[in-house]
C-alpha positions as YAML, in Angstrom:
chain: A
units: angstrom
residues:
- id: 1
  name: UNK
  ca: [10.77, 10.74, -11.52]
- id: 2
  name: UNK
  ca: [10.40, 7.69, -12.96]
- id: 3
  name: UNK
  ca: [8.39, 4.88, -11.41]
- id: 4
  name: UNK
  ca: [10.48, 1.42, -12.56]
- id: 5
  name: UNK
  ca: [8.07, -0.67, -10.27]
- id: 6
  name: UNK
  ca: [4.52, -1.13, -8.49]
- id: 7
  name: UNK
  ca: [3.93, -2.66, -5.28]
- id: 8
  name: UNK
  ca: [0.08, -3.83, -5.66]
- id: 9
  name: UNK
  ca: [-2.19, -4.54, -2.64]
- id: 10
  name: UNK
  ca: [-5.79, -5.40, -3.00]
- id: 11
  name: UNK
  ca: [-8.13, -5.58, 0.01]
- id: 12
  name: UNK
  ca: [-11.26, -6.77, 0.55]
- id: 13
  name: UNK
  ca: [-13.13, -4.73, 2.62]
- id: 14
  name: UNK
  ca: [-16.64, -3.85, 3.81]
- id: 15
  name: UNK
  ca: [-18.32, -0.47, 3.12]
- id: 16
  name: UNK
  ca: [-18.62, 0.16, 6.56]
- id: 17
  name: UNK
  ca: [-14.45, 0.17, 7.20]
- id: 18
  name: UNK
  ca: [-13.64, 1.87, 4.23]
- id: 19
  name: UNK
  ca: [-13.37, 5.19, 5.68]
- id: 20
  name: UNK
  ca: [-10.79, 3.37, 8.41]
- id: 21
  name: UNK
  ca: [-9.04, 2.39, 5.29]
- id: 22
  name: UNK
  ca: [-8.73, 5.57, 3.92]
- id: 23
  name: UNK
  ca: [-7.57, 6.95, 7.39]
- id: 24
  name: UNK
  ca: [-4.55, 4.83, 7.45]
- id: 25
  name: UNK
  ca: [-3.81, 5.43, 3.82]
- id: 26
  name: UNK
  ca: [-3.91, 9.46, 4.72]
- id: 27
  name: UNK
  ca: [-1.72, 9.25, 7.84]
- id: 28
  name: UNK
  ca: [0.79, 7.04, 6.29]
- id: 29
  name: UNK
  ca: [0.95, 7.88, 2.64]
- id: 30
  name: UNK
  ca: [3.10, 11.29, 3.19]
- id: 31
  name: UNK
  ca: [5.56, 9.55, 5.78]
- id: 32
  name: UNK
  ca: [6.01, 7.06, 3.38]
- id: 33
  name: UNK
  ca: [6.55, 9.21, 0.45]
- id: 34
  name: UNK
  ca: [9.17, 11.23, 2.70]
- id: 35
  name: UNK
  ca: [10.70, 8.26, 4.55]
- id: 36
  name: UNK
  ca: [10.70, 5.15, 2.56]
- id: 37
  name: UNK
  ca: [13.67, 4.77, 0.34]
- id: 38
  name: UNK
  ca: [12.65, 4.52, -3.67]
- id: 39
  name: UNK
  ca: [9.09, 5.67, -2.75]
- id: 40
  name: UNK
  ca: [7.77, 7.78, -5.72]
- id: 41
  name: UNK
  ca: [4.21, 7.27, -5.47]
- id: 42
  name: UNK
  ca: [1.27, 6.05, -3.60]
- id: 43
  name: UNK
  ca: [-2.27, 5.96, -4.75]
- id: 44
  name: UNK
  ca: [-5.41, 4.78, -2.84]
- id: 45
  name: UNK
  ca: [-7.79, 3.24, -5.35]
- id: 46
  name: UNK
  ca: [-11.47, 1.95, -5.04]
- id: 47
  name: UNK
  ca: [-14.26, -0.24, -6.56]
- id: 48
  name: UNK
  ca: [-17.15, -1.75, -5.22]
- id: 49
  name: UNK
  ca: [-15.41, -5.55, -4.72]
- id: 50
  name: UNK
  ca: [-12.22, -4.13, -3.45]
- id: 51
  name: UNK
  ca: [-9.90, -1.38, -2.33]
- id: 52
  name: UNK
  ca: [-6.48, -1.21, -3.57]
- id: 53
  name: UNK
  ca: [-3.54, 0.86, -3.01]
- id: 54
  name: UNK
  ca: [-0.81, 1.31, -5.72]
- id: 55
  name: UNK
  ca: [2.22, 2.68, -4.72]
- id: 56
  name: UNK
  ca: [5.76, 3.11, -7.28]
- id: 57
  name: UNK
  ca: [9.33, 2.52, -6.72]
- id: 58
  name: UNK
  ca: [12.38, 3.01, -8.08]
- id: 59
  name: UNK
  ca: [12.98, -0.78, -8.37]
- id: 60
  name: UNK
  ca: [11.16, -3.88, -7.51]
- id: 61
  name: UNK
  ca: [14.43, -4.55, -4.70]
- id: 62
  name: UNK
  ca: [12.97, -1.53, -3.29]
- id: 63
  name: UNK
  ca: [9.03, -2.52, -3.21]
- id: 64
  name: UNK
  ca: [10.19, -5.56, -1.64]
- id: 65
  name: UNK
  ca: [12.32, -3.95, 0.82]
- id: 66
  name: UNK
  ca: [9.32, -1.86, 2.18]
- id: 67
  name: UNK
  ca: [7.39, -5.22, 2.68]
- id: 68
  name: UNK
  ca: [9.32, -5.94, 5.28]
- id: 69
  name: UNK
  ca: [10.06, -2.14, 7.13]
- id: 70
  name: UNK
  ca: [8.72, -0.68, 10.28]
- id: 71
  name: UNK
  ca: [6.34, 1.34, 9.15]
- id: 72
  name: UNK
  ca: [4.67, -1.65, 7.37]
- id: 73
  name: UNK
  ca: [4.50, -4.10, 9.54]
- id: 74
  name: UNK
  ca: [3.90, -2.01, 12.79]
- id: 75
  name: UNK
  ca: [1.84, 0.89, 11.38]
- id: 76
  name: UNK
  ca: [0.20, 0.22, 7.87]
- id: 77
  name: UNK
  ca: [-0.57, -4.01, 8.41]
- id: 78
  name: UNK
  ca: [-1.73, -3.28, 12.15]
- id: 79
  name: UNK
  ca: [-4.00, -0.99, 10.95]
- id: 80
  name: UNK
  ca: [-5.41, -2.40, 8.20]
- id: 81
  name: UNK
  ca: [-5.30, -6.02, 9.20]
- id: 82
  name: UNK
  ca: [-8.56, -5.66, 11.75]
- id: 83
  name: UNK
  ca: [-10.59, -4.39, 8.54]
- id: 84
  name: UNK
  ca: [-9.98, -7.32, 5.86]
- id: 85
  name: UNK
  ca: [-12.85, -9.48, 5.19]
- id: 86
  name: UNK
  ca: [-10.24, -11.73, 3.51]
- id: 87
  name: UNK
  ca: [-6.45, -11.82, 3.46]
- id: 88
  name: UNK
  ca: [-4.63, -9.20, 1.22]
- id: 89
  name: UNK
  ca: [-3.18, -9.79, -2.64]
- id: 90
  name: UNK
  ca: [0.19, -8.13, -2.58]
- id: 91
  name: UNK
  ca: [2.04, -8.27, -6.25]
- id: 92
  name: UNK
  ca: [4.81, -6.65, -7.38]
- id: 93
  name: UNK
  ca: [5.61, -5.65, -10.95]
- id: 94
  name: UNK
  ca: [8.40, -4.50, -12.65]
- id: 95
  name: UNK
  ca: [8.00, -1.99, -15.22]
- id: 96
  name: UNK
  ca: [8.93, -2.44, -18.73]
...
């Protein structure tokens, strides 16, 4: 397994949502490691200015792909969305 892109979001949001964060992260991050196609990896990382999660592809077609699926925009976005203080940074990077 070898992770040939990142899909980056960063979130800002309050202390006091956080642990609704990490809820959708946990209910989500299995099916998406079973069900999305080129999903390798998917880590939930946090700092006091933001929350990000980090998840790896097998190609940056495939990070961009999952932008756009079901489970993101109905499950993962609907979730989160209510908890952002600000709108989300989403990057993607290939990796050299």
């Amino acid at each position: 397994m070898k992770v040939n892109a990142y899909l980056e979001i960063t979130m800002k949001i309050e202390a006091v949502n956080r642990p609704a964060a990490a809820k959708v992260y946990a209910d989500y991050r299995e099916p998406f490691l079973k069900t999305i196609e080129g999903a390798l990896t998917k880590d939930l990382l946090i700092r006091d200015e933001d929350v990000q999660v980090l998840h790896g592809f097998d190609s940056v077609a495939q990070a961009q792909v999952y932008l756009t699926s079901e489970m993101f925009q109905n499950d993962v976005f609907v979730g989160l969305k209510p908890l952002w203080s600000a709108d989300p940074d989403v990057k993607i990077y290939g990796v050299a």
